[in-house]
Structure formats: C-alpha cells, structure tokens
Backbone bond lengths (Angstrom), bond angles and torsions (degrees), N, CA, C in turn:
res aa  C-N    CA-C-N  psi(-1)  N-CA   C-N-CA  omega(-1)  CA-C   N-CA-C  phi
1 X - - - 1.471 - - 1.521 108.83 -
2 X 1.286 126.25 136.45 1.533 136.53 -159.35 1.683 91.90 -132.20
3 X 1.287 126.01 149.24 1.644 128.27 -157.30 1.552 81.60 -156.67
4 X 1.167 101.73 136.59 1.133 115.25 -178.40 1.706 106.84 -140.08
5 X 1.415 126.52 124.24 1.284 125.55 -161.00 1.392 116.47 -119.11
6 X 0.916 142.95 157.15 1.570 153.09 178.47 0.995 129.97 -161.61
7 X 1.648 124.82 152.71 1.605 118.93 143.94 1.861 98.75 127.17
8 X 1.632 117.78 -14.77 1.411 118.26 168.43 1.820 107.95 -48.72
9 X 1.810 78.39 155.35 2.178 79.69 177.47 1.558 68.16 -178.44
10 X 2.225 81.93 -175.44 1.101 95.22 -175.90 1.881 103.26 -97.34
11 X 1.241 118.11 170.84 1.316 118.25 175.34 1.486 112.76 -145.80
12 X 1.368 119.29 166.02 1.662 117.10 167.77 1.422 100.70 -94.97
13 X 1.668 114.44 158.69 1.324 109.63 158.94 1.188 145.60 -65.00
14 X 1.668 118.75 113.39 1.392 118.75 -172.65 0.972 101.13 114.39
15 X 1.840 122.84 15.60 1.342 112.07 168.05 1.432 95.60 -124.85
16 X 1.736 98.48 -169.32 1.843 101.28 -153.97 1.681 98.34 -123.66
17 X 1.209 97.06 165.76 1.906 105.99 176.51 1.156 109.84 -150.88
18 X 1.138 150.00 141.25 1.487 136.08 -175.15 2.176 93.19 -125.18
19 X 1.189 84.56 125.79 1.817 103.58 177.89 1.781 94.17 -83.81
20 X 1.302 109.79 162.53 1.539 111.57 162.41 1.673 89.61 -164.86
21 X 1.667 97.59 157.52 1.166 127.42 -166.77 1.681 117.97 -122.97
22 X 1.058 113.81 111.85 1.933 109.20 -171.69 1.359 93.29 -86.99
23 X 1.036 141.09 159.38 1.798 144.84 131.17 1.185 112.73 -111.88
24 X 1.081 128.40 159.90 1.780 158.77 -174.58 1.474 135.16 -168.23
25 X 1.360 111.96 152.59 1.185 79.11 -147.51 1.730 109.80 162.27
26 X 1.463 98.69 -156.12 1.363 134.38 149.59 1.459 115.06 -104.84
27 X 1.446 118.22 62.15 1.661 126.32 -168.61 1.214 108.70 -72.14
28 X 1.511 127.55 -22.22 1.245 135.10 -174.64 1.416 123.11 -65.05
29 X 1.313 87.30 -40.45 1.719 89.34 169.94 1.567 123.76 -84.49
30 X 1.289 125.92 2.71 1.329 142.75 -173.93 1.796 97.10 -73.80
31 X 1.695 97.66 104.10 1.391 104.36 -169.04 2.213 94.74 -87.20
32 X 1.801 121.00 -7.07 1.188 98.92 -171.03 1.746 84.64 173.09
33 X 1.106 92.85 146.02 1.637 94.25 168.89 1.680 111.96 -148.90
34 X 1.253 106.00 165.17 1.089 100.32 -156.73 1.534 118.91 -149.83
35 X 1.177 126.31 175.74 1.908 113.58 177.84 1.695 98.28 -120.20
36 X 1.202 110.93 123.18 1.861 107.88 157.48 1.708 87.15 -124.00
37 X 2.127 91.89 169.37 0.962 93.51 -168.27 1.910 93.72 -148.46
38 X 1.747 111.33 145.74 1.254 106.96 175.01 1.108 126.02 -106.89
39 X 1.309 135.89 161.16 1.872 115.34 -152.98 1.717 70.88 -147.13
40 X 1.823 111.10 155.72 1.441 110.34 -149.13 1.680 93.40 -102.02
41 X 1.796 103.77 123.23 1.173 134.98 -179.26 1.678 111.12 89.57
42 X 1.264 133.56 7.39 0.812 147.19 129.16 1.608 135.83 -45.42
43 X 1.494 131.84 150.61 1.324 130.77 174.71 2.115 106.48 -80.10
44 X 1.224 107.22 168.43 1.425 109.31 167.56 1.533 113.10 -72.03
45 X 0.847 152.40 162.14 1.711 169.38 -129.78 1.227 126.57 161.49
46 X 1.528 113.30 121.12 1.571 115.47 177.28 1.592 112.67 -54.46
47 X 1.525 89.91 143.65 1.640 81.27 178.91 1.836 103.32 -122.25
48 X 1.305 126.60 -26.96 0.978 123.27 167.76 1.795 101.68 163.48
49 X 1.395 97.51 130.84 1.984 116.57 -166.35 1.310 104.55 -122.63
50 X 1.362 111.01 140.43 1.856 136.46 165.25 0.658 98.27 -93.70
51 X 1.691 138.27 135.43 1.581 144.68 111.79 1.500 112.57 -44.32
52 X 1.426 103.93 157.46 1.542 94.38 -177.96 2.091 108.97 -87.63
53 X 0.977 90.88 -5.59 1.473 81.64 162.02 2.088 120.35 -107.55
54 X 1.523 81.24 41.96 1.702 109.66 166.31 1.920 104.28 49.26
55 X 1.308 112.99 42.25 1.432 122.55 145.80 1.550 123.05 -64.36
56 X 1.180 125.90 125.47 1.711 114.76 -171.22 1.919 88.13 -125.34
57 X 1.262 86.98 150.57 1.618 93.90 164.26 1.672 102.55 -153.46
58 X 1.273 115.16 154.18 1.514 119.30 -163.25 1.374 100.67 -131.52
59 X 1.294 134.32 143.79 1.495 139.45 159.26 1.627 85.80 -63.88
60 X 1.754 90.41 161.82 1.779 108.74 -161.26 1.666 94.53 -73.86
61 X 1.414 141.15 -32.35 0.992 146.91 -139.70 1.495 97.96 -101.61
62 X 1.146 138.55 -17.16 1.379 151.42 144.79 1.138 125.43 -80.11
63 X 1.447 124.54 6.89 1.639 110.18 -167.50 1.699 87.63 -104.39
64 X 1.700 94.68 142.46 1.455 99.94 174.22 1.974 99.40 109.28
65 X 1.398 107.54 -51.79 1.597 109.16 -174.77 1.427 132.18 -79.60
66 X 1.851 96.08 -43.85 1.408 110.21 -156.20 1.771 88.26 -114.02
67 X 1.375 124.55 150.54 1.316 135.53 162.48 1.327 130.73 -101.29
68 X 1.158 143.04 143.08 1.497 136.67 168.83 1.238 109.32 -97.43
69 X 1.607 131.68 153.12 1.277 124.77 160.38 1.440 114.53 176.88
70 X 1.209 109.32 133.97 1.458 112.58 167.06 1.910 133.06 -61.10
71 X 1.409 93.11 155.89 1.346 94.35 176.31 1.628 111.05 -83.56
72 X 1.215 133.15 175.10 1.683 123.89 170.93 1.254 108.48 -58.27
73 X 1.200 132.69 -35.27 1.897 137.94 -169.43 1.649 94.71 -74.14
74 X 1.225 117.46 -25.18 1.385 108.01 -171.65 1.287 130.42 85.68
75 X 1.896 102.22 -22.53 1.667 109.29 160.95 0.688 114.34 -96.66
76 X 1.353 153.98 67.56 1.392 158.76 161.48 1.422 110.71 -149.27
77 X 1.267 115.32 101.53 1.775 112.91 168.56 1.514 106.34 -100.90
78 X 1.371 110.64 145.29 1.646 135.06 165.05 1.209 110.12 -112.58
79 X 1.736 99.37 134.40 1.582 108.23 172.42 1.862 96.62 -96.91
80 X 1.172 147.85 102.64 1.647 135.06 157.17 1.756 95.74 -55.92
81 X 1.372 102.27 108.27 1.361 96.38 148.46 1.655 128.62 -106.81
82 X 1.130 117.19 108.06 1.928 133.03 -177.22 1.954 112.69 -91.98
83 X 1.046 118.48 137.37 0.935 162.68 -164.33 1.528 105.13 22.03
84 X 1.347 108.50 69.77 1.860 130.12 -176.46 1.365 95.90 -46.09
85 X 1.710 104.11 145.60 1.208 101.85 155.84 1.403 107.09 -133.29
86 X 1.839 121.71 163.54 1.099 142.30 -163.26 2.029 92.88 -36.01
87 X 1.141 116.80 -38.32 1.829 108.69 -164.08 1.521 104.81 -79.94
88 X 1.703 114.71 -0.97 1.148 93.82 -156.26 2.104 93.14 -97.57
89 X 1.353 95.27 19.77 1.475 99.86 -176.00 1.523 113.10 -83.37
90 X 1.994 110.04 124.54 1.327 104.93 -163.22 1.351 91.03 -177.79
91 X 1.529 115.63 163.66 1.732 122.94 164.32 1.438 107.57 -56.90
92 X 0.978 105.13 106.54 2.118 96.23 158.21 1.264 110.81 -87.91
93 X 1.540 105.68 124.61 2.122 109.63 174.11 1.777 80.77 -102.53
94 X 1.338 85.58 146.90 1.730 120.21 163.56 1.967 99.90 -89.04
95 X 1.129 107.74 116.73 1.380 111.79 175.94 1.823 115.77 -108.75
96 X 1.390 122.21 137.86 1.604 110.56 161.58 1.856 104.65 -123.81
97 X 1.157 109.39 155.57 1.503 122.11 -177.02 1.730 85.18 -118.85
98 X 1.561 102.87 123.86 1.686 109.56 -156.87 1.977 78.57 -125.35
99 X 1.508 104.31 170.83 1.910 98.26 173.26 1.857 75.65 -157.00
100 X 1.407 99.16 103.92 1.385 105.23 151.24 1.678 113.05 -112.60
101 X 1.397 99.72 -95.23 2.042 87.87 -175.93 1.716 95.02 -57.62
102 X 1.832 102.88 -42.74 1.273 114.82 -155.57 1.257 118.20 -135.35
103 X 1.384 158.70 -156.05 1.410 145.52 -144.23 1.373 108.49 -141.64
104 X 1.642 130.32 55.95 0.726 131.63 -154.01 2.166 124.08 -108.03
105 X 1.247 116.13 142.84 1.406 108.37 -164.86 1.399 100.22 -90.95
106 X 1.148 122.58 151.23 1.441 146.16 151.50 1.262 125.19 -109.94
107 X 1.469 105.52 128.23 1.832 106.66 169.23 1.219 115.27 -116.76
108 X 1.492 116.30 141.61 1.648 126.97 147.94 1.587 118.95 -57.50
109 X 1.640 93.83 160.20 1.286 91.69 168.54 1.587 112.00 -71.00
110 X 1.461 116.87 159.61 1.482 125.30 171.61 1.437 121.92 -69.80
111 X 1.135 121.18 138.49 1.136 135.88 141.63 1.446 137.08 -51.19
112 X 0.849 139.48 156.57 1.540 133.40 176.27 1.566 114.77 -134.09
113 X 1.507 116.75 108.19 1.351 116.25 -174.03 1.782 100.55 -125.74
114 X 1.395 98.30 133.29 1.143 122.43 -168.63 1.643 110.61 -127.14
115 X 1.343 118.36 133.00 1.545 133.00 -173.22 1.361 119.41 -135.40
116 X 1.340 117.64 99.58 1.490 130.96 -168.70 1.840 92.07 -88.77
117 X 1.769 89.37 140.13 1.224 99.07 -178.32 1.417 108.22 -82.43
C-alpha cells in the first residue's frame, strides 16, 4: 500500500484546510486509514480514523472542528480541518491499517500544517 498525502499550507486562526490522502496499491486490504499528526518535539497522536465500513473516531481535541471522510472510490480519505488553531500546527501523516498475511500499518509522507495566530 503506497499513501500519498496532500493539501498542508499555511493558514490564520479560525480558518480551514482540508488534507486528503490517495492510496494504491493493495487497497483491498486497507481495513481503515487514518490522519495522526506530529507537533515539533512532541510524540505522533491520533488525530481522527475511518474504518472501511465508515466508522470515524476523533482525538477529543478535534471533535467538533476537523472531519473525516471518504472519497466515492473509497481510496481517498480527507481530513476538513475548520476553525484551526495556532496548536493545531504540525506534520500530518496519512495512515492505513491494511490485513494481508498480517495486520500491518502504512504511512505517507507528512504534510506540514501551520496556523499563525
């Protein structure tokens, strides 16, 4: 599985950017994919994941702002991120949880989203 990521920039606070995620691949086995994100000297952190039978779950600090969602093909996830604030500036990786022999994660390259106060 190959992840391909997009759509980071810079923004003001309280404005929006929407990230999206391609996969290719072996997409079939892609049991869920997902966005975490690293903020500098910080660890990585969930930021909010699809199952492929369109389960979403959000870290608490995103719920309410940011959206998850698929494209119609089903390989393509979007993060909507709405009314960012300055903390939410950090690498976003596009993640998938794939189950071929075995249950294995894949990452994209990062993004870089940045929020001027």
């Amino acid at each position: 599985v190959q992840l391909q990521a997009s759509g980071g920039g810079l923004v003001q606070a309280g404005g929006s950017l929407r990230l999206s995620c391609a996969a290719s691949g072996s997409v079939s086995s892609i049991r869920a994919m997902g966005w975490y994100r690293q903020a500098p000297g910080k660890q990585r952190e969930l930021v909010a994941t699809i199952t492929d039978n369109a389960i979403t779950n959000y870290a608490d600090f995103v719920k309410g702002r940011f959206t998850i969602y698929r494209g119609n093909a089903k390989t393509t996830v979007y993060l909507q991120m709405d009314n960012l604030k300055p903390e939410d500036t950090a690498v976003y990786y596009c993640n998938a949880e794939a189950v071929l022999i075995r249950r294995t994660n894949y990452w994209g390259q990062g993004t870089l989203v940045t929020v001027s106060s």
